[in-house]
C-alpha positions in Angstrom: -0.7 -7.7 -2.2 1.0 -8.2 1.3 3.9 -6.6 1.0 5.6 -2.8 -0.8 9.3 -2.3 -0.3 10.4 0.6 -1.4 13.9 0.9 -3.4 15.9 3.8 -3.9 15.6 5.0 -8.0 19.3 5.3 -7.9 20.8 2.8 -6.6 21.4 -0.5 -8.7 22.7 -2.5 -6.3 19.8 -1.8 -4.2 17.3 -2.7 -7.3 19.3 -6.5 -7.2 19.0 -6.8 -3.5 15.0 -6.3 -3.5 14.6 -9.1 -6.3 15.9 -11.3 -4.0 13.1 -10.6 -1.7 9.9 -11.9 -1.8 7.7 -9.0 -1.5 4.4 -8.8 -3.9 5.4 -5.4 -5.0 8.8 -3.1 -4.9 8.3 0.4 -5.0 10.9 2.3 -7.3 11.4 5.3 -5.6 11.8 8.9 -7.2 10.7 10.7 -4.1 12.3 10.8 -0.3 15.4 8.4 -1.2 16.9 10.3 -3.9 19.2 13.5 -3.8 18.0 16.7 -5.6 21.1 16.2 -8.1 20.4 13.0 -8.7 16.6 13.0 -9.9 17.2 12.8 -13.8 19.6 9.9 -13.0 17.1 8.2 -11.1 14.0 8.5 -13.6 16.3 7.2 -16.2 17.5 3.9 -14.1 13.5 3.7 -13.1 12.3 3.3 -16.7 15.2 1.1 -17.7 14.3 -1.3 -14.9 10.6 -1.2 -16.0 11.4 -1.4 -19.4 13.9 -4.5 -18.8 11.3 -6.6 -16.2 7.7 -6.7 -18.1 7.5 -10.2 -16.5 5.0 -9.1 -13.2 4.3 -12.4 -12.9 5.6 -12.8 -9.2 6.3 -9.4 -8.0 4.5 -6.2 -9.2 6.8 -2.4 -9.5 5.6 0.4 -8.6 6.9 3.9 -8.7 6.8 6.7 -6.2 6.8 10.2 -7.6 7.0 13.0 -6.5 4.0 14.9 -4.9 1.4 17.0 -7.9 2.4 20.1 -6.0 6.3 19.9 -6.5 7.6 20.8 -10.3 9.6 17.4 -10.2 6.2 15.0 -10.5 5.2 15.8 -14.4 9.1 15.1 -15.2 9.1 11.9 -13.5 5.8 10.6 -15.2 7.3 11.6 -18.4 10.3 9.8 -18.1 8.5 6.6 -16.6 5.3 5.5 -18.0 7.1 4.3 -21.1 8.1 1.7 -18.7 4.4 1.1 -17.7 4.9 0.7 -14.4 1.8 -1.6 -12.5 0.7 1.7 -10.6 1.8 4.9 -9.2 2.2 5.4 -5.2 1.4 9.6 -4.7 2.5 10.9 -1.9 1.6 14.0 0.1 -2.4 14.2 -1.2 -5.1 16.8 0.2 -7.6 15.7 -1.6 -9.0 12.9 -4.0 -8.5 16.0 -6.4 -5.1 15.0 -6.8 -5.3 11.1 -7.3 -7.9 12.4 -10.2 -5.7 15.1 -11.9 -2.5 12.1 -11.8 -5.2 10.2 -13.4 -5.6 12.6 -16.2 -2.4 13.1 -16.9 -1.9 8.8 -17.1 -4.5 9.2 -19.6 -2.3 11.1 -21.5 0.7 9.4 -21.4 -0.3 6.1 -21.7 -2.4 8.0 -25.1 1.7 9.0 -26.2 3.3 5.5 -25.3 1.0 3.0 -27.0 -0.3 1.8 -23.4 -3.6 0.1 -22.9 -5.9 3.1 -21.4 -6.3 3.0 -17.2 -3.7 -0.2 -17.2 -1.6 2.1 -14.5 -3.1 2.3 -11.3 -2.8 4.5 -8.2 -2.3 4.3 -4.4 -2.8 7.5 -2.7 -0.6 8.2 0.6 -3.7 10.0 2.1 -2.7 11.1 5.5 0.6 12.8 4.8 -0.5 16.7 5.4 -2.9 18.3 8.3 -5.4 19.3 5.7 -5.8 16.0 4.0 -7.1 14.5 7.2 -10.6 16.1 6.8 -10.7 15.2 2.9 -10.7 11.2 3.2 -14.1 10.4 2.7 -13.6 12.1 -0.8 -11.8 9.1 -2.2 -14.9 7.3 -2.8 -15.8 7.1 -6.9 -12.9 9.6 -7.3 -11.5 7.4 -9.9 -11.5 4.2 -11.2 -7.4 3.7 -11.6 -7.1 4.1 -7.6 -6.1 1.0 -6.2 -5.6 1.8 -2.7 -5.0 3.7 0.3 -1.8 4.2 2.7 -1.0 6.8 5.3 2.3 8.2 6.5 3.5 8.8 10.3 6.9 10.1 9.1 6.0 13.3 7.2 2.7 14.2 9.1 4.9 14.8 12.1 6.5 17.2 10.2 3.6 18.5 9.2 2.4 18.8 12.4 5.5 19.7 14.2 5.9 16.8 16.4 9.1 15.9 17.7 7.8 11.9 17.5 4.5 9.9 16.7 5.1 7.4 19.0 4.8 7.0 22.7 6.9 5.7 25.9 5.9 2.4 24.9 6.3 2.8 21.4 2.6 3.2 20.4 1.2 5.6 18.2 0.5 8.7 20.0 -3.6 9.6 19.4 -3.2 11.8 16.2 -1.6 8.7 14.1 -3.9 6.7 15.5 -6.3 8.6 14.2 -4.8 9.3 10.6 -4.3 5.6 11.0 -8.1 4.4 11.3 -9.4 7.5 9.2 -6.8 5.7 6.4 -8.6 2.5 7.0 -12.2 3.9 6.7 -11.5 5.9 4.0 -10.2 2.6 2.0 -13.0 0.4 2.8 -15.6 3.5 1.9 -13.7 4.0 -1.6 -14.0 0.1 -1.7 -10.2 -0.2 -2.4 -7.4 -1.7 -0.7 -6.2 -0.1 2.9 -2.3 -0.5 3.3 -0.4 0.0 6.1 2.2 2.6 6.7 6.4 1.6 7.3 7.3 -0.2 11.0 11.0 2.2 10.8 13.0 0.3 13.1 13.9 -2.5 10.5 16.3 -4.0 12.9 13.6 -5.5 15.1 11.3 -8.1 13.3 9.7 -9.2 16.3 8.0 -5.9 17.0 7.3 -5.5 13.1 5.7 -9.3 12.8 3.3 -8.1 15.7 2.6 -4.7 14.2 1.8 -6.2 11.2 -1.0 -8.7 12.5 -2.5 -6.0 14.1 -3.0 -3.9 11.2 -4.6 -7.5 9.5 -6.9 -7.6 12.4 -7.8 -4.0 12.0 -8.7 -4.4 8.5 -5.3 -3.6 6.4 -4.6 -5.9 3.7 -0.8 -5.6 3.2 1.9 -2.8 4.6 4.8 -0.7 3.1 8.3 -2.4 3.8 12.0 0.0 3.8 14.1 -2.7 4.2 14.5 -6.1 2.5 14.7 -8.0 6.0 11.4 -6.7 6.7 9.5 -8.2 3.8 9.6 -12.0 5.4 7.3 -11.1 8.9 5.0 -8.7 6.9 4.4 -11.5 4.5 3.8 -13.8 7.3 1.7 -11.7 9.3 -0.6 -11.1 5.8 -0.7 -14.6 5.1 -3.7 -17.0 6.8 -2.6 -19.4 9.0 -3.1 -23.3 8.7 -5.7 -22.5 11.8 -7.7 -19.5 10.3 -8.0 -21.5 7.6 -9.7 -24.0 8.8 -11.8 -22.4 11.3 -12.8 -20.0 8.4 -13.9 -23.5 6.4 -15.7 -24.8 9.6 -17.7 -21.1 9.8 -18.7 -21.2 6.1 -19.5 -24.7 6.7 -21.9 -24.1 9.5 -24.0 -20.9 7.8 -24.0 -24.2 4.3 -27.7 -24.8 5.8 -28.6 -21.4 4.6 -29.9 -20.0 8.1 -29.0 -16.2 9.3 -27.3 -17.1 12.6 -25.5 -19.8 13.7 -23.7 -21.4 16.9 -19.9 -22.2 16.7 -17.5 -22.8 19.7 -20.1 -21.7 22.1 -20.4 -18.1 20.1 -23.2 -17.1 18.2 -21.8 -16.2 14.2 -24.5 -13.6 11.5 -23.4 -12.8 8.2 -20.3 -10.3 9.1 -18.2 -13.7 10.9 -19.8 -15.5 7.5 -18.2 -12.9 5.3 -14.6 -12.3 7.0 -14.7 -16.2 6.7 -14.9 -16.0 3.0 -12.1 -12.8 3.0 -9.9 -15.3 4.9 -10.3 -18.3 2.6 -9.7 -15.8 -0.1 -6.4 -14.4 0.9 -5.0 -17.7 1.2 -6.2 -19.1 -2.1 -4.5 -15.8 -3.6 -1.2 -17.0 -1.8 -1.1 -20.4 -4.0 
């Protein structure tokens, strides 16, 4: 999946506007975008909307709950996995310790609902908190439900009290670099997908288009969306283009004779350009 746009868990009108969108998966949010006052009205709205979409054909839901360490999370499970949401985004981790104790307590409720056992999945938001940052190679054979990995900018500047995460050109200062490519490694070491983190100024599509096909280059496989109008370039940027398609056909083509190195373009090509070849043709067959 290229795309996650999150949607507030209260707002309706905001729940028609994201179907009109083309993202892979919208994230029903329990978490940042709702008041304190408004949390049992949210979970409610969240199930119904489950409950009323079981077609996942074309675009997956998600929920965001709250983090294991906050009394609101168990309530929101309760009231939601009834609607068997496709997985569960947990924000705020220190540890694979938590994705593994939401996992026990899916077990349980998908026991109580009738739900086929590990059928809910989980993405962890890994980077969120200072201490989390030296726990990410713990993710690996954690548990089989996790799905992916994502990191956050937004709250580990808070965490670390940093008045911004981005520099005078609007790069990411070091430390969110950092969280950034430790997200990454930690994703491809737990063999699971590595998602990229929210592009906030959702005003300016050029710079999120380019953002985006960096983090493909780096190695992400999709990133998290905020706003409807930002779901088009992240596709986009996600989705091979006519060219790397075929220059992914003509690699796989050339190592066909079965020999270890090959010469393309005047560049010598081993098994690593023969297997991001094969990752390319494969994303775009998943995009018919």
């Amino acid at each position: 999946m290229r795309s996650f746009l999150f949607v507030p868990g209260d707002s309706e009108r905001k729940f028609i506007k994201a179907e009109g969108s083309a993202a892979d998966a919208l994230v029903l949010d329990l978490e940042d975008a709702v008041a304190a006052d408004r949390i049992g009205i949210a979970r409610g709205m969240v199930r119904e909307y489950l409950s009323s979409h079981r077609d996942r054909t074309r675009t997956q839901l998600w929920v965001r709950i709250n983090p294991l360490s906050d009394e609101k999370a168990l309530p929101d499970l309760a009231a939601i996995v009834a609607g068997t949401p496709d997985g569960i985004l947990l924000p705020k981790t220190t540890s694979a310790n938590d994705a593994m104790l939401l996992d026990h307590y899916l077990s349980a409720l998908e026991v109580r609902e009738g739900i086929e056992a590990g059928s809910i999945r989980i993405m962890a938001v890994a980077t969120e908190t200072a201490a989390a940052m030296f726990t990410l190679g713990g993710y690996a054979g954690s548990t089989k439900r996790l799905w992916g990995l994502t990191w956050g900018a937004e709250d580990l500047s808070a965490a670390v009290g940093a008045s911004t995460n981005r520099d005078e050109n609007g790069d990411l200062e070091f430390t969110f670099k950092l969280a950034r490519s430790l997200c990454l490694l930690a994703a491809k070491s737990a063999d699971v997908e590595p998602i990229d983190t929210v592009f906030t100024n959702f005003k300016d599509s050029e710079a999120l288009f380019k953002e985006s096909q960096a983090a493909r280059r780096a190695g992400f496989t999709g990133k998290i969306a905020i706003h409807p109008d930002q779901v088009e370039p992240i596709n986009r940027a996600f989705t091979p283009s006519p060219e790397d398609v075929e220059y992914a056909n003509r690699v796989i083509a050339a190592f066909a004779a079965g020999v270890g190195t090959v010469g393309l373009d005047g560049k010598m090509l081993d098994m690593p350009h023969l297997k991001q070849a094969h990752r390319v043709i494969a994303m775009a067959q998943a995009r018919k």
